[in-house]
C-alpha positions as CSV (number, residue, x, y, z in Angstrom):
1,X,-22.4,-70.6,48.9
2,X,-22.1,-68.4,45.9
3,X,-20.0,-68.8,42.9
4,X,-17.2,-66.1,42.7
5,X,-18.4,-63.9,39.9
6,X,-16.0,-62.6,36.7
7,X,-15.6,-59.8,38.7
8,X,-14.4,-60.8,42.2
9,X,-13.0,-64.2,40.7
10,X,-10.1,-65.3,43.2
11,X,-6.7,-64.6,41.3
12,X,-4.0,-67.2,41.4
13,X,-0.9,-67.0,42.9
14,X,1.4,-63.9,40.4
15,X,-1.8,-62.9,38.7
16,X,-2.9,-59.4,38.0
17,X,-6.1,-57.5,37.7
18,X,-5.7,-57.0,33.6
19,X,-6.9,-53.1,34.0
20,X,-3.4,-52.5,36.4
21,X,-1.8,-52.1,32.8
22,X,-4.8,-49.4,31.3
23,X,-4.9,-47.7,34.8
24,X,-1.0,-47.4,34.7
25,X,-0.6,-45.9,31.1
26,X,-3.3,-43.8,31.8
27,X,-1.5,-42.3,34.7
28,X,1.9,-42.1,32.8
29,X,-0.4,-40.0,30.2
30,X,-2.1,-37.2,32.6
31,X,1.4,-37.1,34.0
32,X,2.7,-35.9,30.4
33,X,-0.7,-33.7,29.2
34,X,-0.3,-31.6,32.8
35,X,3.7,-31.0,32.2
36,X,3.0,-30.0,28.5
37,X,-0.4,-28.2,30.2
38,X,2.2,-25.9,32.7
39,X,4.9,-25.5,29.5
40,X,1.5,-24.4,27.0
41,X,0.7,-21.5,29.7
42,X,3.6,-20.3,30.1
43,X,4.7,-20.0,26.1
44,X,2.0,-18.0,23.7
45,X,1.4,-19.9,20.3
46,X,2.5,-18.5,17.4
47,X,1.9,-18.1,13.9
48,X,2.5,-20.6,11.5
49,X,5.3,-19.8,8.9
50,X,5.3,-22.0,6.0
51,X,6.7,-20.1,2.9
52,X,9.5,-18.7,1.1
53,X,9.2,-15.3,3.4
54,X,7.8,-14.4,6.7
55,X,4.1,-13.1,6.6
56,X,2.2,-10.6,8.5
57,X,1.0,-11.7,12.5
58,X,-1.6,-10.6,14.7
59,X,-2.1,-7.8,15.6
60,X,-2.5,-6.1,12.5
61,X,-3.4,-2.2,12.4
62,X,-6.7,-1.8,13.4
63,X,-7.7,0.1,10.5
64,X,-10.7,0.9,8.9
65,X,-11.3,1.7,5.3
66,X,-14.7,3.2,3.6
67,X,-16.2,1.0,1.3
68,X,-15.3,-0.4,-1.5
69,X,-11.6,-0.6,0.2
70,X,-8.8,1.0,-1.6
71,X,-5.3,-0.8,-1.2
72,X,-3.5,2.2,-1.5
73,X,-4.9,3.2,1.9
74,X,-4.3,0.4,3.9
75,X,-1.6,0.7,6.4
76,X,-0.2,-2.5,5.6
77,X,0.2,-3.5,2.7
78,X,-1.3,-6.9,1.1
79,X,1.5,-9.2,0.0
80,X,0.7,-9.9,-3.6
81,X,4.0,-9.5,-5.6
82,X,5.5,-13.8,-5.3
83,X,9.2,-12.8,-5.3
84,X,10.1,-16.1,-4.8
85,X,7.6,-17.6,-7.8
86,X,9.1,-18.2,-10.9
87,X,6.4,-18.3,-13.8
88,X,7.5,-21.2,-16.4
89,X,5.1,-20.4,-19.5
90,X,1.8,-22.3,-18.2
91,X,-0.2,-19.7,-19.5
92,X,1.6,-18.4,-22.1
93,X,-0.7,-17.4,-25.4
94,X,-4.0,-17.1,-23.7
95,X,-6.2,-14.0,-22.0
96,X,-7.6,-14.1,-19.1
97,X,-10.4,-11.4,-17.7
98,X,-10.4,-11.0,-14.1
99,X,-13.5,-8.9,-12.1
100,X,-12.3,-7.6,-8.5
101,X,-8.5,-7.9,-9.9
102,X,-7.7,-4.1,-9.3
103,X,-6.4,-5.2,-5.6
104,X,-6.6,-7.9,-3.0
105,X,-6.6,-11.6,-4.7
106,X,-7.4,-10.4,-8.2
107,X,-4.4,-8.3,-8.3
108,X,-2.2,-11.1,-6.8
109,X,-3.6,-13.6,-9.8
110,X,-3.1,-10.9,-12.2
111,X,0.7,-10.9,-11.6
112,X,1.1,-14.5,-11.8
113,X,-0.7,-15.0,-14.7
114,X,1.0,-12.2,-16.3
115,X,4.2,-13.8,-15.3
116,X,2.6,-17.3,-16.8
117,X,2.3,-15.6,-19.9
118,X,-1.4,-14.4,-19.9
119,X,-2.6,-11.0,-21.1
120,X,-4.9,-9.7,-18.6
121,X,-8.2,-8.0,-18.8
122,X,-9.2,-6.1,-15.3
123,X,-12.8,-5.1,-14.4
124,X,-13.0,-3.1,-11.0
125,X,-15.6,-1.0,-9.6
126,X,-14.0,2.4,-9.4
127,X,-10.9,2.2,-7.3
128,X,-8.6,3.4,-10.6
129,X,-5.8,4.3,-8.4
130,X,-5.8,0.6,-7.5
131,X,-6.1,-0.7,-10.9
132,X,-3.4,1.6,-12.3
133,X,-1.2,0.3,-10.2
134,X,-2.3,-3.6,-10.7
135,X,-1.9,-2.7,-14.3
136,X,1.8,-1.3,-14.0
137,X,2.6,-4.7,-12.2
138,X,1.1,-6.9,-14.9
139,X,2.8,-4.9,-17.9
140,X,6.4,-5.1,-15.7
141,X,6.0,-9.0,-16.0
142,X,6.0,-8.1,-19.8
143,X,2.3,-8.6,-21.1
144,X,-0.6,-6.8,-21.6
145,X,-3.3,-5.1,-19.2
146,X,-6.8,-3.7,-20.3
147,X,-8.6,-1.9,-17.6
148,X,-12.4,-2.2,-17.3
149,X,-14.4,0.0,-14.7
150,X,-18.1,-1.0,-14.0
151,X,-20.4,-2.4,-12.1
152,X,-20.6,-6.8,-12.6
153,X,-24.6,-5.9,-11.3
154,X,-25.3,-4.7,-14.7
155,X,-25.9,-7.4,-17.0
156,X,-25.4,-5.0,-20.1
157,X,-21.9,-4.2,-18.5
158,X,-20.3,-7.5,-18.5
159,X,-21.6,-8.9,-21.8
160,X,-19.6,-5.3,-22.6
161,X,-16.5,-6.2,-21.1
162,X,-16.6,-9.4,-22.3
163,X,-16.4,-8.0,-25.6
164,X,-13.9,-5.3,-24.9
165,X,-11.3,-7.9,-23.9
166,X,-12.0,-10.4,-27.0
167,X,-11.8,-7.2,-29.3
168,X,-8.1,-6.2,-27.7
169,X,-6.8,-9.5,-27.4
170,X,-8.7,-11.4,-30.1
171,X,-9.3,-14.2,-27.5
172,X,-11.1,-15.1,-23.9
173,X,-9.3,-18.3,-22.4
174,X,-9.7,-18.1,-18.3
175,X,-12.6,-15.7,-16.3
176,X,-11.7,-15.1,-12.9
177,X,-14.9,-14.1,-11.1
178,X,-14.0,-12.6,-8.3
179,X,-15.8,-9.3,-7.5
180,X,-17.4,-9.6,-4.0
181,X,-19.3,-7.3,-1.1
182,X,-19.2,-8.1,2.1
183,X,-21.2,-6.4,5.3
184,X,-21.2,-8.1,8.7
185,X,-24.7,-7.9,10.7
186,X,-25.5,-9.3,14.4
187,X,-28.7,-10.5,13.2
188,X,-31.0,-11.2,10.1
189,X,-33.2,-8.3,11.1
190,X,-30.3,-6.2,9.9
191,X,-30.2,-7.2,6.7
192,X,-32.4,-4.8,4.5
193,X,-33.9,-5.5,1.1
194,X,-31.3,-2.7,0.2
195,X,-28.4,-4.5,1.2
196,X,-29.2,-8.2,0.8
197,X,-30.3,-6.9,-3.3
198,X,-26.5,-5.6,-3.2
199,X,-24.9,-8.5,-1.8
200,X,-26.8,-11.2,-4.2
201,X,-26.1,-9.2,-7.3
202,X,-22.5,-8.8,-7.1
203,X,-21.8,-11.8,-5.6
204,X,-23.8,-14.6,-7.3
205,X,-25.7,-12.7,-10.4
206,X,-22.3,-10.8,-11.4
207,X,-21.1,-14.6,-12.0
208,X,-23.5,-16.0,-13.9
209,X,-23.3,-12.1,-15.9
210,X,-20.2,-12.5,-16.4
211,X,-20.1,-16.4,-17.0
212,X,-23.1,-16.2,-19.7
213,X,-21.3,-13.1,-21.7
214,X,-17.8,-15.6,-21.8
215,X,-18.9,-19.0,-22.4
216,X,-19.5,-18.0,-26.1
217,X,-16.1,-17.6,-26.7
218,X,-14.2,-20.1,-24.3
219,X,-12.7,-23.6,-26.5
220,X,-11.8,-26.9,-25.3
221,X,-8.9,-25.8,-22.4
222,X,-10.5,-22.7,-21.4
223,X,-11.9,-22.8,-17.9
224,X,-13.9,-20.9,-15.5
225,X,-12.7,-20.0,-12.1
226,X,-14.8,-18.6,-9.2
227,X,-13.7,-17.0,-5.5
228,X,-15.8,-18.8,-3.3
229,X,-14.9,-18.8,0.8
230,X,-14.9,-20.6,3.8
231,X,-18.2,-18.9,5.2
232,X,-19.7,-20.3,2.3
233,X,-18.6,-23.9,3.7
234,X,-19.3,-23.6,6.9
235,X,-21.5,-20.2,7.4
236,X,-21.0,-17.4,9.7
237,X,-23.5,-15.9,12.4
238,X,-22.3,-12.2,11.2
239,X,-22.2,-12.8,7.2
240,X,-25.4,-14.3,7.2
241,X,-26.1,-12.6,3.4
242,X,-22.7,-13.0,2.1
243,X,-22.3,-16.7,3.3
244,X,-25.3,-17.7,1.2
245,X,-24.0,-15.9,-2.0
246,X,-20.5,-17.5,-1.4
247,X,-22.5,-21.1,-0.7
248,X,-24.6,-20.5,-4.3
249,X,-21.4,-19.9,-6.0
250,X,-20.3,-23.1,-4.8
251,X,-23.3,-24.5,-6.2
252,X,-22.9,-22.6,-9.4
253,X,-19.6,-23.9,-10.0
254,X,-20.3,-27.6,-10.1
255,X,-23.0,-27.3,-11.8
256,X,-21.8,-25.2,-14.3
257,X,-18.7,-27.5,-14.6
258,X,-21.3,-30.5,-15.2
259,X,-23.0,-28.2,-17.7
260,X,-20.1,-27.4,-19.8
261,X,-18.2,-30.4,-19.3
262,X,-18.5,-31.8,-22.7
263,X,-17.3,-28.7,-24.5
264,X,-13.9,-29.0,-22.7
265,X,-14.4,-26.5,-20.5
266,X,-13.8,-26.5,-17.1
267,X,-14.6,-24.7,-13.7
268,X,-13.5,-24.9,-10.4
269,X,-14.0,-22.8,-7.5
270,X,-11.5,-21.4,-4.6
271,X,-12.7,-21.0,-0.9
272,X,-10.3,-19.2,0.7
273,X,-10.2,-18.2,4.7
274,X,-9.4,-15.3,6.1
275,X,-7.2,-13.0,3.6
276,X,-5.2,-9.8,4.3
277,X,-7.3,-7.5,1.3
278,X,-9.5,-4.5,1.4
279,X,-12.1,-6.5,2.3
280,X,-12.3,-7.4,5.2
281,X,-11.0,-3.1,6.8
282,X,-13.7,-1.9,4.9
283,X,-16.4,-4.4,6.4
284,X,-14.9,-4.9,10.3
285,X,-13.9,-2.6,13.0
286,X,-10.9,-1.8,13.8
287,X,-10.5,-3.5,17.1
288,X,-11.8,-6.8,15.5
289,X,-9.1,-6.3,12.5
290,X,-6.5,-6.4,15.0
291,X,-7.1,-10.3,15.7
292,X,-8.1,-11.1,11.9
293,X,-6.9,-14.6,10.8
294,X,-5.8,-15.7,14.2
295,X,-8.8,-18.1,14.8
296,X,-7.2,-20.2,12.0
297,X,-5.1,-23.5,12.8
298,X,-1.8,-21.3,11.5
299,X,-3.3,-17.9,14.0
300,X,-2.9,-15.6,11.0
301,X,-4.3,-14.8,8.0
302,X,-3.0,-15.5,4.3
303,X,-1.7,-13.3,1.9
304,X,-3.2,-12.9,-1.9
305,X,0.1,-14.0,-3.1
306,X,-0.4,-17.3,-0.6
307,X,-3.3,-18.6,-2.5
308,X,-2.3,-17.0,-6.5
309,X,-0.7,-19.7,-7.3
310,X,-4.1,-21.9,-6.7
311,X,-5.7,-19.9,-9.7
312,X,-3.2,-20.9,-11.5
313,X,-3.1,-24.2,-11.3
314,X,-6.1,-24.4,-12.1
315,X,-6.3,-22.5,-15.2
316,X,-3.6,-24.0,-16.4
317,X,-4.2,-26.9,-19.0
318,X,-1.1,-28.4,-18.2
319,X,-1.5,-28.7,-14.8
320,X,-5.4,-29.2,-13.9
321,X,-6.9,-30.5,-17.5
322,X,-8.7,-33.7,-15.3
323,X,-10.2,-31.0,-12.7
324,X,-13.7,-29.6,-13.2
325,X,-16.4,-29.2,-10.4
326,X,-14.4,-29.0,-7.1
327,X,-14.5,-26.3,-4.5
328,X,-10.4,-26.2,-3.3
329,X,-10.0,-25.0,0.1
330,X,-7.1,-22.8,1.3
331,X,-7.6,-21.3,4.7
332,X,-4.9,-21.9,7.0
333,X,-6.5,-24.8,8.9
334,X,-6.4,-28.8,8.6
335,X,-9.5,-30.6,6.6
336,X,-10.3,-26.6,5.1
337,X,-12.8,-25.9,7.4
């Protein structure tokens, strides 16, 4: 006769089979996932609304701007004033240079660092009407703003800016490199000598331009701070040539911060997600522009004045002085990427 195995073991008398309990819960919990399942379908997710004021949803205007991008054309408007920020003298005293800070998320840092205290150096390609008005913002907070047009692909160009903003303001404290070009493609074979030559040198040589003409004059609490991105985190199948460039700048910045580390000086980069700027209507068409940002754990996309007060923090001494090297995250979904 066989022996009753684990499995088909005779039970005593008020015994139960010890995966009644699992089966049970489990039940209980497809009960719960299809209610919540037939409540999901029948109510659309929305955006995510974390701040002081409501932000623009999906769908925006499916615009679409020539390149470079000029703010002043877009139909909507990037949020980049901070009403509700209230500067408290972190930056008061020093100069910072900014490249890309005539709209988008160099204007948005411009303002707050102005309102910090900071004068402000702007260089920008050649959108003046853009500039103008980031400089009318920056001098209504009460400080300085030089304006600086050029090209960050010419070497020559930023060693001269870097010198036009230490003669004017006697000082360099904070570069904010954050001149960028951006052109989608659906494959590699797309991607022309031409254009990947253009995409490199602003993105990755205009930083290390830029970053070799400042470091000369940069002291112990000075600190370098570049825009890097998501892409550059995780790639993208349609920025193939830009995610590298944003991927080397992450690269750049921690090595840089290692380099310089022992004269005080400290760098840090910022990867942000998808943000409402210029450049992203002057790369995308329109029908893809409607839906920009809603991929994102908060289904929209930030506004500059949503991650400025990241580049402040850390450029500011008081805050960030034990912070060199890391690549900070903001793009509107949980773990960054």
């Amino acid at each position: 006769m066989a022996k009753p195995t684990a499995k088909n073991a005779p039970r005593g008398p008020g015994s139960e089979d010890p995966g009644d309990k699992q089966r049970e819960l489990q039940r209980e919990q497809d009960r719960k996932d299809q209610t919540k399942s037939k409540r999901g379908s029948e109510k659309p997710q929305k955006a995510v609304q974390a701040g002081p004021r409501r932000q623009p949803e999906p769908p925006l205007p499916d615009q679409h701007l020539e390149k470079p991008g000029i703010e002043a054309q877009m139909e909507l408007k990037p949020q980049f004033y901070a009403p509700d920020y209230r500067g408290s003298g972190k930056l008061k005293g020093m100069v910072a240079l900014i490249t890309g800070g005539d709209s988008g998320i160099g204007r948005a840092v411009a303002v707050l660092y102005a309102r910090e205290g900071a004068d402000v150096a702007i260089v920008y390609l050649n959108a003046h009407e853009d500039a103008e008005e980031t400089k009318r913002h920056v001098e209504k907070e009460g400080r300085e703003c030089l304006l600086i047009p050029g090209d960050v692909k010419d070497s020559k160009f930023c060693r001269d800016a870097v010198e036009k903003t230490v003669t004017q303001f006697d000082r360099l404290d904070i570069l904010v490199n954050n001149a960028a070009f951006q052109l989608h493609a659906q494959s590699l074979e797309d991607v022309t000598d031409e254009r990947l030559e253009e995409t490199f040198k602003t993105n990755i040589f205009g930083y290390f331009y830029m970053a070799r003409a400042a470091i000369p004059h940069l002291k112990k609490g000075s600190c370098i701070i570049n825009s890097g991105s998501v892409v550059g985190l995780r790639g993208s199948g349609e920025l193939l040539d830009y995610s590298a460039t944003k991927g080397a700048i992450h690269a750049f910045t921690m090595s840089l911060a290692s380099n310089l580390i022992d004269k005080g000086v400290r760098v840090n980069a910022i990867a942000p997600g998808p943000v409402w700027t210029p450049l992203n209507p002057a790369d995308k068409e329109p029908e893809k522009i409607k839906d920009f940002g809603k991929h994102t754990d908060m289904k929209r996309p930030a506004q500059p004045e949503e991650l400025s007060p990241a580049y402040v923090f850390l450029a500011s001494p008081v805050c960030s002085s034990y912070i060199t090297g890391i690549v900070l995250p903001i793009t509107g979904s949980v773990g960054g990427i």
